[in-house]
Residue, then its C-alpha position, 0 to 999 in steps of 0.5 A: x513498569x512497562x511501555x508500549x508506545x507507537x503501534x498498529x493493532x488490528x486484530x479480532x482479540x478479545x482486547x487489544x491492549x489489556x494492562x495489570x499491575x501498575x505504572x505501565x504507559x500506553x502511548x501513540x498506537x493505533x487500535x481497532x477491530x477487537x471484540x469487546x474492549x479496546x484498551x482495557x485497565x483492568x484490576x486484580x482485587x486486592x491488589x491494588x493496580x493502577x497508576x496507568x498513562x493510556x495517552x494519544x491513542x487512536x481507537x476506533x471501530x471496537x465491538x464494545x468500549x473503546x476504553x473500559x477502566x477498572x482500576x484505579x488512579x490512571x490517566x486517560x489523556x488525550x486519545x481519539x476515541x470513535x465509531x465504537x459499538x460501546x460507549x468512547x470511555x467508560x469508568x466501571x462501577x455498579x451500573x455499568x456493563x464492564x468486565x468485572x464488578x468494580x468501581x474504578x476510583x481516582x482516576x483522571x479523563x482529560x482533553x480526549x477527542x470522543x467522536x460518534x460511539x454507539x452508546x454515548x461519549x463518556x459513561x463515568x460510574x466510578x468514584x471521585x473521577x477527575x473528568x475534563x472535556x475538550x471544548x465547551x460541552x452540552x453535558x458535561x458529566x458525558x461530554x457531550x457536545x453542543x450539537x446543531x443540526x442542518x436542514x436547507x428547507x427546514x433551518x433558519x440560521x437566526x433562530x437555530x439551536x443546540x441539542x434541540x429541534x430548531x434546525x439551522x439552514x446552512x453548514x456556515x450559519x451553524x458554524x458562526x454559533x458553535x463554540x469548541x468541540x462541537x457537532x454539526x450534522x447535517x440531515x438535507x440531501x444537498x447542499x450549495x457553499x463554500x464553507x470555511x471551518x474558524x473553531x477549534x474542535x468541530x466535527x462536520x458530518x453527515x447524519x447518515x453513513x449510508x446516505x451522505x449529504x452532497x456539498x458543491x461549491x457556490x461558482x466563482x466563490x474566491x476565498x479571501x485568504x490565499x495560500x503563500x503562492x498567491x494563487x486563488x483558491x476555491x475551497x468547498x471546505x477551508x478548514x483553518x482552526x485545529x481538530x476539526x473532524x469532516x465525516x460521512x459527506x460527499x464534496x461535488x466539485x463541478x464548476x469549472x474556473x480556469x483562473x484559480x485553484x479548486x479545492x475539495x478540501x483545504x486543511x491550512x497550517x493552522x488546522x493541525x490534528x484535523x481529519x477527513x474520514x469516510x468522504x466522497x470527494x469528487x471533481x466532475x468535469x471532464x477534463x482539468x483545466x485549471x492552471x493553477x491545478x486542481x486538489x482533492x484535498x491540500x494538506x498544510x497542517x502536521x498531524x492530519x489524518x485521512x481516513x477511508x475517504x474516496x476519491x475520484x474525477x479530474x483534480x490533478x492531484x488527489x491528495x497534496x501533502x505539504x506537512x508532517x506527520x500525516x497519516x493517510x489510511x485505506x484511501x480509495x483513488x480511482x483517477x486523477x490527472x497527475x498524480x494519486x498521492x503526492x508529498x511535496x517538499x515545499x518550500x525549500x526550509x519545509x520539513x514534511x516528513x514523518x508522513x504515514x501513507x499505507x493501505x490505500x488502493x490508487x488505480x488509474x491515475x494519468x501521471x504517478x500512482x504515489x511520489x514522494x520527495x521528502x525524507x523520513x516517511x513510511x509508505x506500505x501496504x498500499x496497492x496502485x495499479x494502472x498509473x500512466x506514469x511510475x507505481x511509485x517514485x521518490x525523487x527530488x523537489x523541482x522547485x514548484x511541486x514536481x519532481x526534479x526528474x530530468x537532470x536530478x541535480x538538486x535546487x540550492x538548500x534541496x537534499x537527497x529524499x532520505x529514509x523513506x520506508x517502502x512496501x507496497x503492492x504495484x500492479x501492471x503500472x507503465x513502470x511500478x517502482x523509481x527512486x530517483x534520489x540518486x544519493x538517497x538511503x531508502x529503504x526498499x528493500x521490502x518492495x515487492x511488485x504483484x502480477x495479476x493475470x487479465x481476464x478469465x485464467x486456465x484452471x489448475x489442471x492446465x497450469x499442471x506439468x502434466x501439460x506443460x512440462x519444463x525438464x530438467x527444472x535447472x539450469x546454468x547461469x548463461x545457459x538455456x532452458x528446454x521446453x515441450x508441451x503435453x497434452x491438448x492445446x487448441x490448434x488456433x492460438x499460439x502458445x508463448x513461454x517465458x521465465x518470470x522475474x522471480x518464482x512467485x507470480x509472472x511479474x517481468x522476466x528472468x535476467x537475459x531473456x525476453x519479455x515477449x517470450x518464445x513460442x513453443x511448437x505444440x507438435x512435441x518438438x523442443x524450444x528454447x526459453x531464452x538465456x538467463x545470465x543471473x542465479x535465482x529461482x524462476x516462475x514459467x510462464x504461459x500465454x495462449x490468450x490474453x496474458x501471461x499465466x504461472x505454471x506449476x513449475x519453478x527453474x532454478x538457474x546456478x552458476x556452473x559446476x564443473x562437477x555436474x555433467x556438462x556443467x549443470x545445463x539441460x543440454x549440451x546446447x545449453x552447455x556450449x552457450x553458458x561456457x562460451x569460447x570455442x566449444x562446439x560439441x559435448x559427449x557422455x561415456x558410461x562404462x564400457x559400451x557396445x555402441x556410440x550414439x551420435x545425437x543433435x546437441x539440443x536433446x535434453x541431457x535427462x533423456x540420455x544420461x538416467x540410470x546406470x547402463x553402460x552409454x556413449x554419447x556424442x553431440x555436436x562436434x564430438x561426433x568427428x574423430x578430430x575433435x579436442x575432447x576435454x574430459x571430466x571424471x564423474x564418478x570413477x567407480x563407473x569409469x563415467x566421464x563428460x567433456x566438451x569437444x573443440x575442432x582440432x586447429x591444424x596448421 
């Protein structure tokens, strides 16, 4: 008895899930990559395997079946199953090419949704199969589909039919003939409607990947059904029944109407566990002009996937959530006029939560890259870069389909946006990350933002410490940190250091110092990188071009010791600034020596305290016989001391 339930596997595996014995459930994972099989039942003869639930899994892109079934008495109920090199399910017998030489026996296929596979839907081989298609089916045995084809110049809607050579002449006339779960592949280059989709189960897709057949709406077409804010809307697809798959097409919006809302694609509350795969969804225009607010695509039903589709031009928000349970993956969002993805809580008594928005990449949107104002969704592993506004923010509900960012004091009924899981890569965004909650519970733990560096970077020899070298590589917390250059560096640029924000990359600054960093005296003079006021582990950074590039070195910056000679900072400047009070001067003193040097405080403490001479030193006002010296013992074997010195107060 064993359970897998709810999982991502992407993976090269031989198989991705792969069941012996009996009585295991597979539920709700997402599967796809794997070389041979996607789940395989396997059967270890004689023993008798079997009695296996493989339910609401989603397989797909499988270099063979997406489920193969060797063993006996198991249920395979309503999982999706598509774009596999196989066939979608296959019941091993005598004819068939599965792992091992057996006929599945007893086993029940019901109400799964088989899309596009390369060898055919459904290859039963095995005894005394229970098989139940979803919808009304051309083949049963297979289940497969009824499936009309399109064509604008060689269809004619009153005379066309499934599975046969008799074209229809537009997406709405094939679809007024199909019944549940059919296809409808559309093989012209172009075509001018606005389509809405009333039956259950039907796939809409181009009749090529390579080449997908371009849909614009028909100017000024108003759908007669409005949406609960009573605005107009003009959908170039209203999807309004449930599973209802739209794949392989381009959507072309170009007409401009100031006075309703246009729409690429609508998914309405009564269209749940539909998808929208591998599109091209596009706003034309120059500019958005629409008051109501353009969409890319408006989801209103839970259960919605979204998948691989690319999104671009002047819709004000690509894709608008308004539901449950979504799940948008490795999107593509090239530009908007506000915001990339955007999930709304609207209205007030909606839940929509449980949405899953990972892997998408969001560039150059005018507002924020994903903002997110419900509780309970998981947004990871996606990439935005460029957002004129936030990376991402999570924030409250403003009433309409904002956020409430200026006061943050929530609307009557509005809560705090809770749980939400958080983990994405924002690059060079105005600001990359905001949770606006106030009293929510996020976890953003994980958040992590990535630097990338513009233009043509130094190769590894000039990031080397060999020509920028950062010593010693500690510090103190409130102390500053030396550097000299080495090497060559060309006379006409500047060259500007600074401490990053952590040791990975040169994303920010280190706690206390400044973002423009200092310039450095390429003559082997010293300078300073600012004062760093938090512990932690820093990247040095350099620009002498047009952006900030990381180095070899990483400065680790701790709280002061009072062990360590004067207290830990590189120098006795750095000393005196970390300590703070009246102190103005440091001195060293090992062993019994012959001669006293007197040095300016900003030499580095590695250039005189190395090695086991005997060595006095004074900085600053330990130089004066009047000063107040507060001595430290180092090491007494040594009689080595330190200490920092105060003018004597006379009065």
């Amino acid at each position: 008895y064993q359970r897998r339930v709810h999982g991502v596997l992407e993976s090269t595996y031989t198989y991705s899930i792969s069941l012996l014995g009996s009585r295991s459930s597979v539920v709700r994972n997402t599967i796809s990559h794997a070389l041979k099989v996607g789940i395989l039942v396997s059967s270890n003869w004689p023993i008798l395997d079997g009695n296996h639930t493989i339910a609401n899994n989603r397989i797909s892109e499988i270099n063979g079946n997406g489920i193969e079934v060797l063993g006996d008495r198991n249920t395979i109920q309503g999982n999706s199953v598509e774009w596999n090199q196989g066939y979608g399910i296959t019941l091993c017998g005598v004819n068939s090419l599965c792992q091992l030489f057996r006929t599945a026996q007893y086993n029940i296929v019901e109400n799964n949704v088989i899309g596009w596979n390369g060898n055919g839907f459904v290859f039963d081989d095995g005894f005394r199969t229970v098989l139940k298609c979803l919808g009304t089916m051309y083949d049963k045995p297979t289940c497969t589909p009824y499936i009309f084809r399109v064509h604008n110049q060689l269809g004619f809607d009153a005379t066309c039919l499934p599975n046969s050579g008799k074209y229809c002449k537009t997406i709405q006339g094939a679809i007024n003939k199909t019944s549940e779960g059919a296809w409808v592949i559309l093989e012209s280059s172009s075509f001018t409607e606005n389509v809405v989709v009333n039956v259950p189960g039907v796939t809409i897709r181009g009749a090529s990947l390579t080449t997908r057949p371009t849909i614009q709406p028909i100017a000024g077409r108003i759908s007669p059904s409005l949406l609960l804010d009573l605005v107009p809307i003009g959908p170039v697809f209203d999807v309004m029944a449930p599973r209802v798959t739209i794949e392989f097409v381009s959507i072309i919006v170009q007409t401009t109407q100031p006075s309703y809302r246009e729409l690429g694609i609508l998914v309405r509350p009564t269209a749940d566990n539909s998808q929208v795969r591998i599109n091209w969804i596009d706003r034309a225009n120059s500019v958005e002009n629409t008051s109501p607010g353009s969409r890319g695509l408006l989801i209103l039903a839970p259960y919605v996937q979204v998948y691989r589709n690319i999104f671009r031009g002047n819709f004000q928000d690509q894709i608008d959530i308004r539901s449950n349970n979504a799940l948008v993956n490795k999107n593509q969002i090239e530009s908007s006029t506000r915001n990339g993805i955007i999930v709304v809580q609207d209205p007030i008594v909606a839940l929509n939560t449980n949405n899953q928005i990972t892997g998408n990449t969001i560039t150059n949107v005018a507002y924020d890259g994903i903002q997110i104002q419900t509780s309970y969704n998981y947004i990871a592993i996606n990439t935005v870069q460029l957002s004129k506004g936030m990376g991402l923010r999570v924030c409250r509900w403003n009433g309409t389909d904002g956020c409430n960012w200026a006061t943050n004091t929530p609307l009557v009924g509005v809560q705090a946006t809770n749980n939400n899981i958080i983990q994405n890569r924002l690059i060079r965004n105005v600001m990359n990350f905001e949770d606006q909650s106030i009293l929510g519970s996020n976890d953003k733990t994980q958040q992590f933002p990535v630097y990338e560096p513009l233009g043509i970077t130094d190769t590894e020899t000039i990031r080397a410490s060999d020509w920028l070298k950062v010593s010693p590589s500690r510090s103190v917390v409130n102390g500053s940190v030396p550097v000299s250059t080495y090497g060559y560096w060309p006379i006409s640029s500047a060259l500007f250091v600074k401490l990053a924000a952590g040791p990975t990359d040169c994303y920010g600054t280190a706690p206390g110092t400044e973002s423009q960093g200092v310039k450095v005296d390429t003559d082997w003079k010293i300078s300073y990188i600012g004062t760093v006021t938090e512990a932690g582990t820093y990247r040095v950074c350099y620009k002498h071009r047009q952006d900030w590039e990381p180095s070899e070195t990483i400065i680790t910056v701790e709280p002061i010791n009072v062990n360590d000679i004067y207290y830990g900072a590189p120098s006795c400047a750095s000393a005196i600034k970390a300590k703070g009070g009246i102190n103005c001067g440091c001195y060293f003193k090992r062993g019994s020596p012959s001669d006293i040097f007197n040095l300016p405080m900003d030499v580095p403490l590695n250039m005189m305290t190395n090695g086991d001479r005997s060595v006095w030193i004074n900085q600053g006002c330990c130089s004066r016989s009047v000063a107040v010296r507060d001595k430290n013992i180092l090491d007494a074997r040594d009689s080595s001391e330190w200490g920092l010195c105060r003018t004597r107060v006379t009065s």
